[in-house]
C-alpha positions, 0 to 999 in steps of 0.5 A, a space after each residue: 094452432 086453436 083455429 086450425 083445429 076450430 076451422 076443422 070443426 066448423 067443416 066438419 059440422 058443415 059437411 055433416 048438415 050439407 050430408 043430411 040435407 042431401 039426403 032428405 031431398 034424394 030419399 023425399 020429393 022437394 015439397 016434402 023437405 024440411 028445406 022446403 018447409 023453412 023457406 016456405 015458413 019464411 016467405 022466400 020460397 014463394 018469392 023464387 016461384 015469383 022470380 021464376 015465373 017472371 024469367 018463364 014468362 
């Protein structure tokens, strides 16, 4: 009966993050999200633009 209620939860609080980064890319460009910033902090949006430009190419 617990985890019913904590599963509950933990979506409710996944659906709420997921609303919020919704939000900051329909209302900001991509470059401007703070999505964007934290791949772009951790190095992985850089490897994305690699992986894309090899499929381009």
């Amino acid at each position: 009966m617990k985890s019913e209620g904590f599963s509950e939860l933990i979506f409710f609080l996944i659906m709420i993050i997921f609303c919020i980064f919704l939000g900051d890319c329909i209302f900001n460009d991509y470059e401007d999200t703070k999505a964007h910033r934290f791949l772009e902090q951790r190095g992985i949006s850089q490897k994305i633009e690699q992986f894309e430009n090899r499929l381009n190419q």
